[in-house]
TIVEX-954542 format. One record per residue (C-alpha): residue number from 1; residue in three letters; y, x, z. Coordinates in steps of 0.2 Angstrom, whole numbers, plus 5000, padded with zeros to 4 digits. Layout:
REM residues N
pos=NUM; code=ALA; c2=Y; c1=X; c3=Z
...
REM end
This chain:
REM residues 233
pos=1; code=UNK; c2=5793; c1=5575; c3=5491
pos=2; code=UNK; c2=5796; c1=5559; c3=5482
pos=3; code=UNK; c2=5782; c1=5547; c3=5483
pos=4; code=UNK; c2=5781; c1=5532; c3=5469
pos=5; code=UNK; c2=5767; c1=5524; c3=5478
pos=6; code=UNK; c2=5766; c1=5504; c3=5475
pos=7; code=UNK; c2=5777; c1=5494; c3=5488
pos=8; code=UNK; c2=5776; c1=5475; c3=5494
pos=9; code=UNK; c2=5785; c1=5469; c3=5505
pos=10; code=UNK; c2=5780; c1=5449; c3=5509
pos=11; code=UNK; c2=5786; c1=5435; c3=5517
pos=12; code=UNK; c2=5775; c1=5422; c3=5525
pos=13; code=UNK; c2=5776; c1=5406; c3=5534
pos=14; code=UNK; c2=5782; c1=5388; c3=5532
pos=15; code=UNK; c2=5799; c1=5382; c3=5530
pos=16; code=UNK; c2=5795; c1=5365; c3=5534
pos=17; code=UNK; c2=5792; c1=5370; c3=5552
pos=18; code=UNK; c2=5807; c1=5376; c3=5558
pos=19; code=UNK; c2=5803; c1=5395; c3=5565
pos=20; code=UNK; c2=5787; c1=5395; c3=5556
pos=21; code=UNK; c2=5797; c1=5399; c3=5540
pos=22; code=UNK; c2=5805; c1=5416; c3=5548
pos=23; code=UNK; c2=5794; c1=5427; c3=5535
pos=24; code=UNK; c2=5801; c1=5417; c3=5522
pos=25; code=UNK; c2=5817; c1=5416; c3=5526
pos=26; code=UNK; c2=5819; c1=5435; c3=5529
pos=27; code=UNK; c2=5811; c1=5442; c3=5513
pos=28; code=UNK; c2=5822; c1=5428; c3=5504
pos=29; code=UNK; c2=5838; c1=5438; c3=5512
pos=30; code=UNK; c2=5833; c1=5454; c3=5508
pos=31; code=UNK; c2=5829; c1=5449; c3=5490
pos=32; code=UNK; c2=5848; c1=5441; c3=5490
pos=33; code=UNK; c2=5858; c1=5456; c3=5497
pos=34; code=UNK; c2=5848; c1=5472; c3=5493
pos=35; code=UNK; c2=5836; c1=5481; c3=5478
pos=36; code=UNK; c2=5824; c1=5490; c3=5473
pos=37; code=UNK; c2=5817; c1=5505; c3=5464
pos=38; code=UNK; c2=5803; c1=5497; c3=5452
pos=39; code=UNK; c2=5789; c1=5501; c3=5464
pos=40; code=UNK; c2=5795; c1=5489; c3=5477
pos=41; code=UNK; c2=5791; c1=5470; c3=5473
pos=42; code=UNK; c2=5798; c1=5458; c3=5485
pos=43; code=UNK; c2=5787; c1=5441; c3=5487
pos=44; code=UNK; c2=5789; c1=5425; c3=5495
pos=45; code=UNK; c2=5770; c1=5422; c3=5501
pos=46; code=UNK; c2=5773; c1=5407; c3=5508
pos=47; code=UNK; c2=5756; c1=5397; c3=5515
pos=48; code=UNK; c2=5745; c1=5404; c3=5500
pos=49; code=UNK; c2=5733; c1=5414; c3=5512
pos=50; code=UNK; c2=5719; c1=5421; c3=5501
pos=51; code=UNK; c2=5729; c1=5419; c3=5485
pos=52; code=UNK; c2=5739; c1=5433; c3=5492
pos=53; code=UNK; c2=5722; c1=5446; c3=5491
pos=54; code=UNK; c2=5726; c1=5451; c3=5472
pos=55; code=UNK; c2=5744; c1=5459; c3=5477
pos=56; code=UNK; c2=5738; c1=5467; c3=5491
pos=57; code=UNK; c2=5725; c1=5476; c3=5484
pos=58; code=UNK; c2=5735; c1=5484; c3=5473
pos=59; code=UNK; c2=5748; c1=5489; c3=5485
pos=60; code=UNK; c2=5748; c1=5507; c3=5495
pos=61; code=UNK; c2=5764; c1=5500; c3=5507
pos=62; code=UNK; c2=5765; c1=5483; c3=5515
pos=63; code=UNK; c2=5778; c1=5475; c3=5525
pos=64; code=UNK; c2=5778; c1=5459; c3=5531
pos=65; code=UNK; c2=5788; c1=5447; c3=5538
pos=66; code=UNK; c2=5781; c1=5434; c3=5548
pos=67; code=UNK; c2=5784; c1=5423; c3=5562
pos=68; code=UNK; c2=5772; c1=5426; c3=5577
pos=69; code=UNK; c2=5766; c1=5421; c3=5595
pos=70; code=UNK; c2=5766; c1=5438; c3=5603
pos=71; code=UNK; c2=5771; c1=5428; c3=5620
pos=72; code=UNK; c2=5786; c1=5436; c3=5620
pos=73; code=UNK; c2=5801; c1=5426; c3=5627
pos=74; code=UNK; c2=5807; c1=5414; c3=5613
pos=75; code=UNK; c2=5816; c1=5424; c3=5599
pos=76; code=UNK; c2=5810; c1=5441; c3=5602
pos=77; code=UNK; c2=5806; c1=5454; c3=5588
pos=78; code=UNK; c2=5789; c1=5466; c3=5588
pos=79; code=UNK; c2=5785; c1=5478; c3=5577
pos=80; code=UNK; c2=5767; c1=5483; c3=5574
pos=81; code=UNK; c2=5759; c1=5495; c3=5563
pos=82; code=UNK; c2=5743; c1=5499; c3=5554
pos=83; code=UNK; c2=5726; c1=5495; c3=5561
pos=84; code=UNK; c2=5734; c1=5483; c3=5573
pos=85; code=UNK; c2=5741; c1=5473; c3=5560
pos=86; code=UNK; c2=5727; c1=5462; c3=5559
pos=87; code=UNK; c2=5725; c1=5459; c3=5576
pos=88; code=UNK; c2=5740; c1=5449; c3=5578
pos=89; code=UNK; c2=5739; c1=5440; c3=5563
pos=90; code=UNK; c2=5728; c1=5429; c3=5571
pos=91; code=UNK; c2=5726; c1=5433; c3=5591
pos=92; code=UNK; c2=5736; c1=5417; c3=5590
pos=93; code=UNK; c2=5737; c1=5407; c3=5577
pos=94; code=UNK; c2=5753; c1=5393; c3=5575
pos=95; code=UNK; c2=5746; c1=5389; c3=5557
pos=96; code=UNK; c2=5732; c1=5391; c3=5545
pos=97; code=UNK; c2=5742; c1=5402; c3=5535
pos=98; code=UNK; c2=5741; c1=5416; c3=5548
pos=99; code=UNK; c2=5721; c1=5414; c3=5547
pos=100; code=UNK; c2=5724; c1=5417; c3=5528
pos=101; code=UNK; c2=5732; c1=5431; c3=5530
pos=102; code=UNK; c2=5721; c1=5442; c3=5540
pos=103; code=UNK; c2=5707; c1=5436; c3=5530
pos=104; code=UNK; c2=5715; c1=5445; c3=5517
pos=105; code=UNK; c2=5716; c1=5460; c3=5524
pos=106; code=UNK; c2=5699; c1=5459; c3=5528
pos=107; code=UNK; c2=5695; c1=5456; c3=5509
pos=108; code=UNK; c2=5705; c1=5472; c3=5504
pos=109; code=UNK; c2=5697; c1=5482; c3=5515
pos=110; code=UNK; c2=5679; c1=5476; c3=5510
pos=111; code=UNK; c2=5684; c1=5478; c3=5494
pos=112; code=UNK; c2=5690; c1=5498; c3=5496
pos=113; code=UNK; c2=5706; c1=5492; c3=5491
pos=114; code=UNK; c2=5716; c1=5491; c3=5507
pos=115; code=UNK; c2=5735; c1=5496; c3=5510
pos=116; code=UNK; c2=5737; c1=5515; c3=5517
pos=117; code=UNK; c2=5751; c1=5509; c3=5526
pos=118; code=UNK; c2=5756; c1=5493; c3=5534
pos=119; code=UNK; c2=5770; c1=5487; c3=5544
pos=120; code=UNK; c2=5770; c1=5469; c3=5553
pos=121; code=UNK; c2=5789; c1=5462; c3=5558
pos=122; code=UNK; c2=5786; c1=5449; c3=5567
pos=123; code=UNK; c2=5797; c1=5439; c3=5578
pos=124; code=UNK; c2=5793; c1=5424; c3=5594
pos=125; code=UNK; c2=5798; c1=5408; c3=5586
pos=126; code=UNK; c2=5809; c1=5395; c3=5597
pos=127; code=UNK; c2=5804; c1=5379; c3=5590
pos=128; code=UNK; c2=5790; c1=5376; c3=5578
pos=129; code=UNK; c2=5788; c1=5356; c3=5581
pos=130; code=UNK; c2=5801; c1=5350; c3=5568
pos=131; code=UNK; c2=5797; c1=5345; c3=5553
pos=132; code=UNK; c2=5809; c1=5349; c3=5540
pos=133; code=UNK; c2=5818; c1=5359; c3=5551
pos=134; code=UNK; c2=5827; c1=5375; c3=5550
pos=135; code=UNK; c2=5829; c1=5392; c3=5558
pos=136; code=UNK; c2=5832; c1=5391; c3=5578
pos=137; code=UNK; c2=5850; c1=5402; c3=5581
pos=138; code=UNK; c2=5840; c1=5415; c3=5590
pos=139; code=UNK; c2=5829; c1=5416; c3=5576
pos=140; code=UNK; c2=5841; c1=5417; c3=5562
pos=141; code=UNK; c2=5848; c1=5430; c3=5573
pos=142; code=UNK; c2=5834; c1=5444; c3=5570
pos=143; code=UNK; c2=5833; c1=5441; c3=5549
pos=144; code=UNK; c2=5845; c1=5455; c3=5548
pos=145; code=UNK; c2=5840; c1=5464; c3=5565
pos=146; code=UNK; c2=5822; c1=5463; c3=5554
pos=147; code=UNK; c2=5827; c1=5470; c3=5539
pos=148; code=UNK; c2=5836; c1=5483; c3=5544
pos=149; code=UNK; c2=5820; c1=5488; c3=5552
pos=150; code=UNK; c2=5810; c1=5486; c3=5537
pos=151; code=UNK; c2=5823; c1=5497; c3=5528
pos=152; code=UNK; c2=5822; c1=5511; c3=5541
pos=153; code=UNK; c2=5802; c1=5513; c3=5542
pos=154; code=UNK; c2=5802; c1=5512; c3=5522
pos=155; code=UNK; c2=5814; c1=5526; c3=5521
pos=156; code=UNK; c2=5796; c1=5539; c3=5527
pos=157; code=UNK; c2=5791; c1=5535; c3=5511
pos=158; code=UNK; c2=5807; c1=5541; c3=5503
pos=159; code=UNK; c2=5809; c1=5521; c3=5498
pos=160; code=UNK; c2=5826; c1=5515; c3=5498
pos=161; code=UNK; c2=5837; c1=5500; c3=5496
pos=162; code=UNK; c2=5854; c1=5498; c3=5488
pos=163; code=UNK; c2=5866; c1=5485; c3=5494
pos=164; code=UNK; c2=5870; c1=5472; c3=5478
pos=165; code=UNK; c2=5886; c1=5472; c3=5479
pos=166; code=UNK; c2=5887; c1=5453; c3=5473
pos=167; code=UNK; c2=5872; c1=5443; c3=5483
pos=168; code=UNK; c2=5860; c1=5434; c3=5471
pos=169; code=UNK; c2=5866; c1=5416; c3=5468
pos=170; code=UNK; c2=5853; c1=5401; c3=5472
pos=171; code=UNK; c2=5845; c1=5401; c3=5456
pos=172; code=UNK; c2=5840; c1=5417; c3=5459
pos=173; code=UNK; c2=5832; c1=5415; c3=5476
pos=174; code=UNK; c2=5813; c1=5419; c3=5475
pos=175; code=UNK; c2=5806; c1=5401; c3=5481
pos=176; code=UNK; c2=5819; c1=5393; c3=5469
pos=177; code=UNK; c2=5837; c1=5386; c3=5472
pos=178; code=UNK; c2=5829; c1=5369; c3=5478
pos=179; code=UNK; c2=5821; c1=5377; c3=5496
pos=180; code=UNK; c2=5838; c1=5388; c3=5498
pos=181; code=UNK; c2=5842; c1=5390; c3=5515
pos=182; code=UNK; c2=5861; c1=5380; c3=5513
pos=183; code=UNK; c2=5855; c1=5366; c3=5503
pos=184; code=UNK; c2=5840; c1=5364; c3=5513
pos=185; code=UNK; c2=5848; c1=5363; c3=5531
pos=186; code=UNK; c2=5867; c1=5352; c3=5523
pos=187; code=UNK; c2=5854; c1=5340; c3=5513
pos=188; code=UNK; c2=5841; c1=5335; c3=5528
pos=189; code=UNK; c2=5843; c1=5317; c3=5535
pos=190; code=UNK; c2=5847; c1=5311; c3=5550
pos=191; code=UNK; c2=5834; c1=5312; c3=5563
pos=192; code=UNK; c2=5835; c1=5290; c3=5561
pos=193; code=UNK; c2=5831; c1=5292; c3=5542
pos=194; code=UNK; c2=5819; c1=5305; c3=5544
pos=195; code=UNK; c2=5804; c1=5308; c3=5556
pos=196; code=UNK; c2=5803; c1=5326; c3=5566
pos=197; code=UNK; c2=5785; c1=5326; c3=5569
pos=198; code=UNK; c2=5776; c1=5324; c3=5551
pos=199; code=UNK; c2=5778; c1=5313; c3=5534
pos=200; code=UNK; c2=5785; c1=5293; c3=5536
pos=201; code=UNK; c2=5777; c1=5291; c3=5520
pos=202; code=UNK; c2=5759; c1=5292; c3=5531
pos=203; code=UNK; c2=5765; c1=5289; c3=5547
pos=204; code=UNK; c2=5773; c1=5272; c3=5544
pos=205; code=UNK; c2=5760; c1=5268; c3=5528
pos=206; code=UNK; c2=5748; c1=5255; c3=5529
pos=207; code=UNK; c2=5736; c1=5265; c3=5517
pos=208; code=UNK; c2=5731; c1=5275; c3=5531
pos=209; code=UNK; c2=5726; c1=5272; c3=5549
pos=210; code=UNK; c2=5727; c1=5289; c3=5561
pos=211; code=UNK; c2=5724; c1=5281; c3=5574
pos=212; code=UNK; c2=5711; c1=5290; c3=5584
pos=213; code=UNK; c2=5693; c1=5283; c3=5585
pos=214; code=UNK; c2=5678; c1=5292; c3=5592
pos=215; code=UNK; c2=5664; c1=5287; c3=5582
pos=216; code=UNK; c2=5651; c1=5273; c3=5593
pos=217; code=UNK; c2=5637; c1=5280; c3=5601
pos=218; code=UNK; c2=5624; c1=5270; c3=5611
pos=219; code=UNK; c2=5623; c1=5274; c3=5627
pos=220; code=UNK; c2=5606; c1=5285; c3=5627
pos=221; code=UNK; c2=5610; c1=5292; c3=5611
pos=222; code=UNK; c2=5610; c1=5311; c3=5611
pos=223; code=UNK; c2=5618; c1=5321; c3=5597
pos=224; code=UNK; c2=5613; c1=5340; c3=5597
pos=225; code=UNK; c2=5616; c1=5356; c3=5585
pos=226; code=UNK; c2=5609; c1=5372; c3=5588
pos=227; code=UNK; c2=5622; c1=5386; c3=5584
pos=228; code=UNK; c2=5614; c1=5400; c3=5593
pos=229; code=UNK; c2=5596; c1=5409; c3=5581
pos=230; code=UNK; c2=5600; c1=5427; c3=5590
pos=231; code=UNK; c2=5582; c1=5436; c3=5589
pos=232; code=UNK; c2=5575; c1=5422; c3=5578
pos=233; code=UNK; c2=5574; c1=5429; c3=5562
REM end
């Protein structure tokens, strides 16, 4: 029996941190090579956390794409379905995005609205600590291994894809032609003209100092904060 139940299937991550853009990266393939029946919406989520809460609510099939610490050796892909999914959005967290995202889940489920069915692709990254970097081999190596996946645990729903038989040029992408994978990795600078570890327009700017300062304390001073009210009120 055909079932025309609403489908997302969502990328999330940050390009700018190498293997932290997976998610993105992988939905962005599948978007250029392959389509959908007008159910299916494919979305690049990118960092936008609790913005995301208004598509999933309205969605009875998620996939998503994401890159995640499972401590599995570097480049390794897991799947995990339904009540699980949460779980490993945040058991550990590489970015505030991944915090985002299970609060979303959370919000749709308070709010009756919650996905009947979820699936979470989620592969080891290699290298996170480069900014501006790209996909790690081993990484880009599980995009189609990921899809393929995606496509064959859709297929229970009676959800299929059909192969474009052009891919999507660049200025089709779903994040726009400027974050494409190509121009991105041909166009970065040298690792002289640009730093690996954040922004030189902070790091090298004399507008702002990050150099660490604990803040002064005289010696007998005592700063306290109670966190703990169990069994008072």
């Amino acid at each position: 029996m055909k079932m025309n139940k609403k489908t997302l299937i969502l990328g999330i991550g940050n390009i700018l941190w190498a293997d932290e853009g997976f998610g993105v990266r992988a939905v962005e393939h599948l978007n250029q090579h392959y389509q959908f029946s007008e159910n299916v919406t494919l979305m690049d989520g990118g960092t936008q956390g609790i913005y995301l809460v208004q598509f999933v609510e309205q969605t009875d099939i998620l996939v998503i794409f994401d890159a995640i610490d499972y401590g599995l050796d570097p480049g390794e892909m897991k799947l995990i379905e339904g009540d699980d999914v949460p779980k490993f959005m945040g058991a550990k967290k590489m970015s505030l995005h991944q915090t985002g995202f299970q609060e979303v889940l959370m919000m749709a489920e308070m709010l009756g609205r919650y996905p009947k069915h979820l699936l979470l692709i989620g592969v080891q990254p290699v290298q996170l600590e480069d900014f501006g970097g790209s996909l790690q081999n081993k990484t880009r190596q599980q995009i189609e291994p990921a899809i393929t996946a995606a496509l064959d645990w859709l297929k229970q729903f009676d959800i299929h894809a059909t192969k474009r038989l052009t891919p999507l040029g660049k200025e089709h992408l779903l994040a726009g032609q400027e974050v494409n994978m190509s121009t991105y990795e041909n166009d970065r600078p040298s690792t002289q003209l640009a730093s690996r570890i954040g922004d030189d327009r902070v790091l090298h700017s004399k507008a702002f100092n990050i150099e660490y300062k604990p803040y002064p304390l005289e010696p007998e001073a005592v700063i306290s904060c109670e966190v703990d009210h169990r069994g008072k009120y």
